[in-house]
Residue frames as qw, qx, qy, qz and C-alpha x, y, z in Angstrom:
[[0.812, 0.174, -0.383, -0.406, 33.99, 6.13, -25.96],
 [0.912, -0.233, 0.337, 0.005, 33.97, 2.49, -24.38],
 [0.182, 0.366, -0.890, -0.200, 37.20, 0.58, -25.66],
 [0.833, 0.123, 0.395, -0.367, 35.47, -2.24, -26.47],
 [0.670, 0.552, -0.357, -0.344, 37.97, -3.89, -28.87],
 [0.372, 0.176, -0.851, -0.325, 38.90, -6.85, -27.32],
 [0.444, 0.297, 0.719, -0.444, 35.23, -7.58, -26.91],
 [0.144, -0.124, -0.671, -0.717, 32.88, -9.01, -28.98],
 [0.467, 0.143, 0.218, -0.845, 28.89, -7.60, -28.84],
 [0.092, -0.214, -0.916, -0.325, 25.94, -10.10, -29.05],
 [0.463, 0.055, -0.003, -0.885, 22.60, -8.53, -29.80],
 [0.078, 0.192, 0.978, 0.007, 20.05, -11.35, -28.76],
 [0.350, 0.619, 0.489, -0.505, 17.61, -9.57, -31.07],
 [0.429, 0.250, 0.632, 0.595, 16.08, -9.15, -34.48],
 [0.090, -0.824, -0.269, 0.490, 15.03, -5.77, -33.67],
 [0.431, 0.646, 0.049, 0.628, 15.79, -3.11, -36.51],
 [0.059, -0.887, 0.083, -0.450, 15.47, -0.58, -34.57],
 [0.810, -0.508, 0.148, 0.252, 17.40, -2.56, -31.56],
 [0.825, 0.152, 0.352, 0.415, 19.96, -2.94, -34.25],
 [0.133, 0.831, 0.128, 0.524, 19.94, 0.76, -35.72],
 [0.465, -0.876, -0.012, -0.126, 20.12, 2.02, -32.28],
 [0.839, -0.315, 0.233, 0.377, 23.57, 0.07, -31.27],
 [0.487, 0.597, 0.373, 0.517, 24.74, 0.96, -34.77],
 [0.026, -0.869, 0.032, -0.494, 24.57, 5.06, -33.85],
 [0.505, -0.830, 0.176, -0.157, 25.54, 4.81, -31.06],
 [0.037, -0.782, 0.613, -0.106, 29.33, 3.81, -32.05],
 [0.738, -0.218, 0.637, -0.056, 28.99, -0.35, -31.14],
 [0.412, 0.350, -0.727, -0.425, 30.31, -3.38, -33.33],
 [0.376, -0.219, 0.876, -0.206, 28.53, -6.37, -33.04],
 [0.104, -0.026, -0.971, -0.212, 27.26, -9.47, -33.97],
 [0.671, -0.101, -0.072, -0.731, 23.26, -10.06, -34.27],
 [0.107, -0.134, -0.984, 0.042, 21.90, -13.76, -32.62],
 [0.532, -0.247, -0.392, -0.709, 18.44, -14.06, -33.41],
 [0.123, -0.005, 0.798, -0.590, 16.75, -15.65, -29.72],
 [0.520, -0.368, -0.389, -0.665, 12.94, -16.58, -30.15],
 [0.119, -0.080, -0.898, 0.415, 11.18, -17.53, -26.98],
 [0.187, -0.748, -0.618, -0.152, 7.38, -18.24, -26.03],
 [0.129, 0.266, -0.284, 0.912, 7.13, -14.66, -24.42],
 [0.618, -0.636, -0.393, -0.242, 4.23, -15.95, -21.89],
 [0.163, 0.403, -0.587, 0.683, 5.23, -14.96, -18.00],
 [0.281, -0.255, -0.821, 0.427, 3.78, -15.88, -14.84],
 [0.256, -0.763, -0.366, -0.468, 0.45, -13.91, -13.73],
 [0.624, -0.635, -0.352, 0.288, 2.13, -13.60, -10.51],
 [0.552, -0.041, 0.132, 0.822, 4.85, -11.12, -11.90],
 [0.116, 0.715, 0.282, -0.629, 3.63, -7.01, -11.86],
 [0.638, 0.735, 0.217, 0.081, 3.17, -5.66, -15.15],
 [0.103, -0.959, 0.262, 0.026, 5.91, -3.38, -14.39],
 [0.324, -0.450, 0.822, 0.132, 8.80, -6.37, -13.94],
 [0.882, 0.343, 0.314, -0.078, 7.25, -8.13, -17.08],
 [0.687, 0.665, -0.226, 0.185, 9.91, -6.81, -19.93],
 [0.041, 0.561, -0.810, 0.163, 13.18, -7.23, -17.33],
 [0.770, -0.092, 0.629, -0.044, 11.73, -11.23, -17.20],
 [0.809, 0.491, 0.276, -0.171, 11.76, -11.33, -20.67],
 [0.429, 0.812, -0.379, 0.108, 14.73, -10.14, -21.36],
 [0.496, -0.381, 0.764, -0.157, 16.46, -12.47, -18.65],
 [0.804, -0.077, 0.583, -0.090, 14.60, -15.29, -19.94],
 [0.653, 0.741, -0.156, -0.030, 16.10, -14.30, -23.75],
 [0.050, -0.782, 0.613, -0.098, 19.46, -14.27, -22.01],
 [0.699, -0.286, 0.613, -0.232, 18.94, -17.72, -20.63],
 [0.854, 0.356, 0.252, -0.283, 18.97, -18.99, -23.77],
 [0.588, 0.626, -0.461, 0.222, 22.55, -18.37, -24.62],
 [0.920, -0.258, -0.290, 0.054, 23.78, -20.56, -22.18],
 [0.605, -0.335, 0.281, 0.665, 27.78, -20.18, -22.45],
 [0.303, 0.943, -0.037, 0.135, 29.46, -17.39, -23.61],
 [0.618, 0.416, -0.156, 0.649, 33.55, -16.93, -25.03],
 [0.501, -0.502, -0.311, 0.633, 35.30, -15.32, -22.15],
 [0.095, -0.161, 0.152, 0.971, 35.63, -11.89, -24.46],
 [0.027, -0.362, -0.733, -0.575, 31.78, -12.12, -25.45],
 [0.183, 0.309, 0.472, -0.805, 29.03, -9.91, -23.92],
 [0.008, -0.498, -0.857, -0.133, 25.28, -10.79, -24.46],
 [0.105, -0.023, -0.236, -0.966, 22.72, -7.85, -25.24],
 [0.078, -0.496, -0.827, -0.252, 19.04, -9.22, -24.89],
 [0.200, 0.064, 0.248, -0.946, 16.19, -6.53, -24.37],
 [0.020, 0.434, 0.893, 0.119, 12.38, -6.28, -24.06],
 [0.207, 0.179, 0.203, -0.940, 10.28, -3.53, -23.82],
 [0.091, 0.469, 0.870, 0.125, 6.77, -3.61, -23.11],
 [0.047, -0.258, -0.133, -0.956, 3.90, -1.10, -23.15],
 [0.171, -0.280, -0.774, 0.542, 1.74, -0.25, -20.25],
 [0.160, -0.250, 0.064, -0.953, -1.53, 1.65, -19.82],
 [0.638, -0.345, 0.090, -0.683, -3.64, 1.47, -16.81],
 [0.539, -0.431, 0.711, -0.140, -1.82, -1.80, -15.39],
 [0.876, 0.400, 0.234, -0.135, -2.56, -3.48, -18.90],
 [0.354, -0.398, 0.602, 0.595, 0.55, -4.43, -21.71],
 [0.604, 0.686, -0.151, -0.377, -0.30, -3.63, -24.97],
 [0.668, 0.180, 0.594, 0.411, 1.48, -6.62, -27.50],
 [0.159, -0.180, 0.638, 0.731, 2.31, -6.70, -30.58],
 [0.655, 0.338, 0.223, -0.638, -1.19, -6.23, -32.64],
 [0.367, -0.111, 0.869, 0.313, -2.09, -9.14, -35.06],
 [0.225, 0.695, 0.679, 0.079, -4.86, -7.66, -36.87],
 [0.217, 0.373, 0.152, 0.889, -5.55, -4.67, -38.47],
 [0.439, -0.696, -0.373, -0.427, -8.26, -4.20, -35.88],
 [0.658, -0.590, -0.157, 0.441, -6.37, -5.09, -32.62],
 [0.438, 0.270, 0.064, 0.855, -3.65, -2.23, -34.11],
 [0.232, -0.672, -0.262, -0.652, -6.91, 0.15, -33.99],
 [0.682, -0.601, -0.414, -0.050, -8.07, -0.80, -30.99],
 [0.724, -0.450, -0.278, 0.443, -4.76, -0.04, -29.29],
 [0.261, 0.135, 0.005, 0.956, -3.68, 3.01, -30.62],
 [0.182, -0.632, -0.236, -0.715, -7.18, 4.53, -29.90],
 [0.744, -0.466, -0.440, 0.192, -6.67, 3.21, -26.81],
 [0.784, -0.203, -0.255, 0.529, -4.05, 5.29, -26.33],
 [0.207, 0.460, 0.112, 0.856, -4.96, 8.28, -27.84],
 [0.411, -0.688, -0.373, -0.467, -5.10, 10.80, -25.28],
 [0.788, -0.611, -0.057, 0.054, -4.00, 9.38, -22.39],
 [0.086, 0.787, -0.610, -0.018, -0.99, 8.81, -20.93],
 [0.984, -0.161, -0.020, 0.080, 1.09, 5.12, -20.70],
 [0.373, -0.670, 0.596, 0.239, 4.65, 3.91, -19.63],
 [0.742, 0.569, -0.355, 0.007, 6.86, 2.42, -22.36],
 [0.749, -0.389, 0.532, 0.073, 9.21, -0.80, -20.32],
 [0.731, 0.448, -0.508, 0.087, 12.78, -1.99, -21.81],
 [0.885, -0.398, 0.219, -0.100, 13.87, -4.34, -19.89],
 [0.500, 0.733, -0.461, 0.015, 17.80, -5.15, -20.64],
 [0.941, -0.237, 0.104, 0.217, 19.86, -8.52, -19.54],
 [0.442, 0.733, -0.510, -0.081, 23.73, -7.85, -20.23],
 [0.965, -0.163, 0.202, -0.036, 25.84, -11.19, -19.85],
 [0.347, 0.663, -0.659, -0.075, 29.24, -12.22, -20.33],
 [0.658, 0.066, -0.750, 0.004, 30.96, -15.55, -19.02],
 [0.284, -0.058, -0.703, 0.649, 30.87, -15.04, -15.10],
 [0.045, 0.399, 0.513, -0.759, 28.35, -12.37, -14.60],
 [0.080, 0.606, 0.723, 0.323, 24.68, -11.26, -15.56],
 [0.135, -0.151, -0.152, 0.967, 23.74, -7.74, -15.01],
 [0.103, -0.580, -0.673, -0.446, 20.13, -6.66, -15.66],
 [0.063, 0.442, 0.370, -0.815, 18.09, -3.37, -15.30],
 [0.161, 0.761, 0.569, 0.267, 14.79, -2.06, -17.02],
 [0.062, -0.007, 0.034, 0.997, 14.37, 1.86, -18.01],
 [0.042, 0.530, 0.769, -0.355, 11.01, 4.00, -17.97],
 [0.237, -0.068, 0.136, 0.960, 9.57, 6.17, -20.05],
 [0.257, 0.669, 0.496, -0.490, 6.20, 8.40, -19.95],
 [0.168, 0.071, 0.681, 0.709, 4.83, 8.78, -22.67],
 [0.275, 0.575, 0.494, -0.591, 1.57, 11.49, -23.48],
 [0.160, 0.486, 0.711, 0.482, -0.81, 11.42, -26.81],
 [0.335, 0.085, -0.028, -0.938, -3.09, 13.71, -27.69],
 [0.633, 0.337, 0.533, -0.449, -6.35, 12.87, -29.15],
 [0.159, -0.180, 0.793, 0.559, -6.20, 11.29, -32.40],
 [0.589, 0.289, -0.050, -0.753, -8.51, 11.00, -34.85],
 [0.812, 0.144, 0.559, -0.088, -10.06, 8.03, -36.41],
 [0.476, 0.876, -0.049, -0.059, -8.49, 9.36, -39.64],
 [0.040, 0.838, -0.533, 0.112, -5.23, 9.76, -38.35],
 [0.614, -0.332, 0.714, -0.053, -5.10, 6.15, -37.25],
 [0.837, 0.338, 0.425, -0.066, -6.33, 4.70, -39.82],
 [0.254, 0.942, -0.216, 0.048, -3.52, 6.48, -42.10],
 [0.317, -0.658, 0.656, -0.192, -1.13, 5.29, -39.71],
 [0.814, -0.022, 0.528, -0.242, -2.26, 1.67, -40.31],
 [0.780, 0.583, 0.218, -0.060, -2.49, 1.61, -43.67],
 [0.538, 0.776, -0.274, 0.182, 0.93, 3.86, -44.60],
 [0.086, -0.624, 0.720, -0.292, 3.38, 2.43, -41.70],
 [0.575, -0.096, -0.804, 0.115, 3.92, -1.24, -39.79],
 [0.421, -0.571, 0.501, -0.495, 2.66, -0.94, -36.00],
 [0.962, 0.018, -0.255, -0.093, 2.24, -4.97, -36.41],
 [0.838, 0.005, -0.383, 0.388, 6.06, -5.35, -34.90],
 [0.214, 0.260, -0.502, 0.796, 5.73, -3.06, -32.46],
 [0.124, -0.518, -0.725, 0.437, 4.60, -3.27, -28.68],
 [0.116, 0.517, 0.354, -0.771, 1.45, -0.89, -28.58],
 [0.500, 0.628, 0.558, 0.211, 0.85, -1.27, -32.43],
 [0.229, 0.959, -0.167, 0.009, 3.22, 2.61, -32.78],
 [0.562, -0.065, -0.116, 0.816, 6.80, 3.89, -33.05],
 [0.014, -0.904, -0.256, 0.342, 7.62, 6.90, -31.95],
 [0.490, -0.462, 0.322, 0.666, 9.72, 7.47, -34.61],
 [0.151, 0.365, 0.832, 0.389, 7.24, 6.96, -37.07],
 [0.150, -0.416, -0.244, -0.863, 4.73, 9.70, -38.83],
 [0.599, -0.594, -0.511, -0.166, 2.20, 8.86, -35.35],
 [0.595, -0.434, -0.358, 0.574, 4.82, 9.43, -32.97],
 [0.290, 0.012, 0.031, 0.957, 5.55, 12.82, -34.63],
 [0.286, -0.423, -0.303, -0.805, 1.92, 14.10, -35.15],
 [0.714, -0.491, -0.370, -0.336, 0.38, 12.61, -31.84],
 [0.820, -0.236, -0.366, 0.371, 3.14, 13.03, -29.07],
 [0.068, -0.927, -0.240, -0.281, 2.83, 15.57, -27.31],
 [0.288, -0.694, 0.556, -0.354, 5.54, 14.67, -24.40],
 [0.888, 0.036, -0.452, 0.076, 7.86, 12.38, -22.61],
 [0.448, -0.816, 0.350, -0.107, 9.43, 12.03, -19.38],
 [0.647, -0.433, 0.560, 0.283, 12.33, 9.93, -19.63],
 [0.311, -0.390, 0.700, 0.511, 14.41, 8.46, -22.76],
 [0.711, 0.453, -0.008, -0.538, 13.17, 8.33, -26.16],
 [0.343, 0.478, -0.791, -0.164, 15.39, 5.96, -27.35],
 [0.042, -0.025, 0.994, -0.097, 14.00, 3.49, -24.90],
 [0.515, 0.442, 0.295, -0.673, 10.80, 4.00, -26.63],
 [0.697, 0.438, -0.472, -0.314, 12.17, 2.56, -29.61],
 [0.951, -0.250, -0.129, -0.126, 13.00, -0.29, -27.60],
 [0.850, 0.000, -0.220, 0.478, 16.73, 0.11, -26.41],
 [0.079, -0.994, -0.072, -0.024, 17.86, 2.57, -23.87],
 [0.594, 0.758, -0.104, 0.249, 21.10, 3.39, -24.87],
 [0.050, -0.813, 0.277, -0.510, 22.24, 5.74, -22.48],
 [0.782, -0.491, 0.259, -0.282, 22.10, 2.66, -19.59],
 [0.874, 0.456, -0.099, 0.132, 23.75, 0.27, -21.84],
 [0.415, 0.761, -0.276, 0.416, 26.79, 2.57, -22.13],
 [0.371, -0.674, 0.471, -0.433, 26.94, 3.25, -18.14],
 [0.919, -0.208, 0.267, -0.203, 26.61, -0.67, -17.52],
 [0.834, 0.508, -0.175, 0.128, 28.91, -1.97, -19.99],
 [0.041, -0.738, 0.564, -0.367, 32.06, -1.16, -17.94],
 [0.582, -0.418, 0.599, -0.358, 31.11, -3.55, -15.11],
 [0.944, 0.294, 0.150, 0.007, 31.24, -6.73, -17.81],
 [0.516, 0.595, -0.452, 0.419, 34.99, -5.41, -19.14]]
């Protein structure tokens, strides 16, 4: 386990599951809520969209206490060079999970860590393969879960991810929006 005790963790997110995730995985820290317009340049690839966003979350805590290390993440969802958002409608929700059913798409977390001197930032990747869903099975999903605060309008942790995920190549955890496992390795180079 990291000694991490005199350091103090800032999560620049209001993520549960961001928050959960830290939480298991053994950390103490401190939550700073960060809002920013989350528009990006059209010149940027879809691919290098959630490490800007998570930079441009970082940017926002200016200065940081010599013992303080900054946390911001993003993670976006990709299919066919498109990002799936956050759905604002009970229709855009549809729309994107049937969108997805089937296919495959990549699931982007972008992660910023920060302390007083140095900035450190890397994004994770993870494949992610549906089945076919039914129009049933979404609608179900809509109605008995949130996908409204999450990129792609799913979790995979959630009754969809378990009945309609067939496979994954890389981390599930950074599917719930915070790969963990990078975190842990990176964190050294900030102590």
């Amino acid at each position: 386990m990291l000694d991490l005790n005199s350091y103090k963790l800032i999560l620049g997110s209001k993520s549960p599951r961001r928050q959960m995730l830290l939480t298991e995985a053994g950390f103490d820290f401190d939550v700073k809520v960060i809002d920013i317009d989350e528009s990006y340049p059209d010149i940027i690839h879809v691919s290098d969209v959630a490490l800007y966003l998570a930079e441009k979350k970082a940017k926002q805590v200016p200065f940081l206490k010599k013992n303080e290390i900054l946390i911001t993440a993003d993670t976006t969802v990709v299919l066919n060079e498109t990002i799936l958002g956050k759905p604002e409608s009970r229709d855009e929700a549809f729309e994107m999970i049937s969108s997805l059913s089937g296919k495959m798409h990549s699931v982007i977390t972008g992660v910023c860590l920060k302390n007083d001197h140095r900035v450190l930032s890397f994004d994770d990747t993870t494949v992610v393969y549906f089945r076919k869903l039914t129009n049933k099975e979404i609608n179900y999903y809509i109605d008995n879960f949130d996908p409204f605060d999450k990129a792609g309008g799913y979790g995979i942790q959630d009754w969809i991810g378990m009945i309609g995920i067939t496979s994954i190549e890389g981390s599930f955890f950074n599917v719930m929006g915070l790969p963990i496992h990078k975190i842990y390795a990176e964190l050294p180079a900030l102590l």
